[in-house]
N, C-alpha and C positions, 0 to 999 in steps of 0.2 A: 732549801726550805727556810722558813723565816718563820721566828720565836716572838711572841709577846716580850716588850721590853718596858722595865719596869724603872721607876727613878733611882730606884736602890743599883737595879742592873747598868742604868745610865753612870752611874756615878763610879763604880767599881769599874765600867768599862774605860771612862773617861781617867781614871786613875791609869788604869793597866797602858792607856794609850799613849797618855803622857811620858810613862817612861820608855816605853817601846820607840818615841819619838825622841827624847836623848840617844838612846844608842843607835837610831838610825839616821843622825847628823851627820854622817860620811857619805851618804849614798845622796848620787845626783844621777837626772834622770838625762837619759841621750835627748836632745834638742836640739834642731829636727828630727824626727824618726818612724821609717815607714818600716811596720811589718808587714811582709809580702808573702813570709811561707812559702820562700823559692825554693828553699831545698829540702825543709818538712814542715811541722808544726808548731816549731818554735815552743814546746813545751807548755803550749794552751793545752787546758784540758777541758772536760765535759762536766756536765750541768751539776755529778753528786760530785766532781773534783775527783776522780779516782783513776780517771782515763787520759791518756791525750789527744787530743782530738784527729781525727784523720787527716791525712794529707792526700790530695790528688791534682794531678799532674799538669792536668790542664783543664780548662774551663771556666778559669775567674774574668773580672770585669774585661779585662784584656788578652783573654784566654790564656795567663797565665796562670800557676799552681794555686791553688787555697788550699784553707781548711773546712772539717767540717763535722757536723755529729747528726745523731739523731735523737729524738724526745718524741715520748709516748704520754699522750695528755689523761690515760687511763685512771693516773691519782691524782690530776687537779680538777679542783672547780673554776668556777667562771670569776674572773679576774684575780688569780694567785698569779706571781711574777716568779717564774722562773727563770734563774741562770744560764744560759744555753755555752757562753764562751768565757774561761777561767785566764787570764793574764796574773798570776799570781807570785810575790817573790819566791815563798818557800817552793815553788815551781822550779825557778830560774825563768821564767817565761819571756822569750825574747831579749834572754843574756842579760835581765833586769836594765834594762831599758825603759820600760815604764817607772822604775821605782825610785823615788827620788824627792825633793821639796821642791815640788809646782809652782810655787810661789817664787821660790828667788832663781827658780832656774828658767823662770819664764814662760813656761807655758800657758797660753789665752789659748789655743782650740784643740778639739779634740775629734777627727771622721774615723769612719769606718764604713768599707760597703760588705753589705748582706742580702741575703737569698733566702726564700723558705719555698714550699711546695707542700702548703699545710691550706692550699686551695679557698681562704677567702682573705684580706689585708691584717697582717697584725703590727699592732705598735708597742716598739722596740723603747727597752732603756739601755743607758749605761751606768753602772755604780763603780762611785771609787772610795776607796776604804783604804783603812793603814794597814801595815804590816802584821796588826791582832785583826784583822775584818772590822774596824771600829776605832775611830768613830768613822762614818759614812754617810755619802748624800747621792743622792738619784736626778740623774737629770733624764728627763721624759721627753720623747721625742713624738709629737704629735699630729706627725703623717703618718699615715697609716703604711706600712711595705706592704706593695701587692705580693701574689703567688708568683713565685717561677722568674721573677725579674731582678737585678743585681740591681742595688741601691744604695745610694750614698746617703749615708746618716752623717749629720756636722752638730758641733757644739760650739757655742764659744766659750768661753771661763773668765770670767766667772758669767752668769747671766739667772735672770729671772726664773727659769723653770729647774732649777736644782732646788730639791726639799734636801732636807738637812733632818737626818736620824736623831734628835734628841736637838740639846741647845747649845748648837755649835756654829763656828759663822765658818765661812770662806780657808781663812787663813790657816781653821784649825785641822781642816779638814784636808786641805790639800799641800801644807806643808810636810805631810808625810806621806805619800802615796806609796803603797804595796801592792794594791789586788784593782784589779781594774777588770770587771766584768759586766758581760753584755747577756741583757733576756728577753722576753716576751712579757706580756701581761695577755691570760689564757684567754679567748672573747669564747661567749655563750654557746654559740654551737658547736665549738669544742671541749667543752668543756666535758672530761671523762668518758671521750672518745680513746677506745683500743685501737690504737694506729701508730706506727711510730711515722713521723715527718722528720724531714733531712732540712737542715738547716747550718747555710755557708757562711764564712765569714773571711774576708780579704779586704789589704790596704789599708789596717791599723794606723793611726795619724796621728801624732801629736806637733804644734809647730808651736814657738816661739812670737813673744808679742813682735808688734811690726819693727820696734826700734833694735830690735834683737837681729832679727832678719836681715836688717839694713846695715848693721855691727860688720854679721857673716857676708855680706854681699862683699860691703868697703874689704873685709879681710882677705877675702878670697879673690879681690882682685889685684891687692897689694904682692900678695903671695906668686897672685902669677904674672906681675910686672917684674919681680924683683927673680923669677925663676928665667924669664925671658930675657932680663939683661946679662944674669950670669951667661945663660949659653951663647949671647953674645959678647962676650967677652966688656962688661958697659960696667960689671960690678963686682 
């Protein structure tokens, strides 16, 4: 659920953030790194944060395992953006992997593929917030997912379509990353429909800008020149 924020609330938040963001100076986020929920949920949880998401066994994009929850649009109106998938530190979610300074640890994109069977296209965000839920920004992703098909959502970072929760820029926002979640925005004719809908999520992505990549390429190929001469006796 999401609260009216007030410049007073902005400004206490933007305090609390800041120093949440000194003591989270140690934590560096995995990059590259795919959540795939091969052996469960990876400590995602559900839309009020209280659950973890299901795990099943097979059926993702590649008919490997995902995860997955359901939501009942019974208490929303037409265009409330609910949370559906919790990637959160005080989780541990994904061995905190996601949680880290985006900024100097390189991360430009962000994918994820998803599923719904909420029977007409809904479009999907993802928010990422610090370690207090704040400060925050929304990147909006503006194809629509159809019903019943697995679909890849991509971002890149920074880019155009992230709004920014109060006045904050880029740096502030993702130099501390803790909670990284993904929702809906409800469309009209679901709106406070009693139904609940199953809605999946597999192949969490984070990757590294291109000169990052090309670092890891050079390294790992050094590593395995230098691994092949030892067995041959060259080193």
């Amino acid at each position: 659920m999401y609260r009216k924020i007030t410049i007073s609330s902005i400004k206490l938040a933007a305090i609390v953030a800041s120093t949440l963001m000194v003591a989270h100076r140690a934590a560096a986020a995995t990059v590259p790194f795919t959540e795939t929920f091969n052996a469960n949920s990876a400590n995602w949880f559900d839309s009020p944060g209280t659950t973890p998401l299901a795990w099943n066994v097979f059926g993702g994009p590649d008919g490997s395992p995902f995860a997955s929850t359901n939501l009942n649009f019974v208490n929303f109106a037409a265009n409330d953006t609910p949370v559906l998938f919790r990637a959160q530190d005080e989780f541990g979610s994904s061995g905190g992997a996601f949680v880290g300074n985006w900024v100097t640890d390189g991360v430009n994109g962000f994918s994820a593929s998803v599923r719904h069977d909420a029977g007409v296209p809904l479009n999907f965000f993802v928010r990422f917030a610090g370690p207090a839920n704040f400060p925050g920004a929304n990147n909006i992703f503006f194809i629509p997912v159809p019903s019943g098909t697995w679909t890849e959502l991509t971002a890149a970072l920074p880019n155009p379509n992230l709004v920014y929760e109060g006045p904050f820029t880029y740096n502030q926002v993702f130099s501390n990353i803790g909670h990284v979640q993904i929702g809906i925005s409800v469309p009209q004719g679901l709106a406070g429909v009693d139904a609940p809908f199953s809605f999946d999520i597999d192949n969490v992505h984070i990757v590294p800008e291109p000169t990052s990549l090309a670092l890891l390429a050079i390294g790992a190929c050094v590593i395995g020149r230098r691994v092949a001469s030892r067995r041959l006796g060259l080193a």
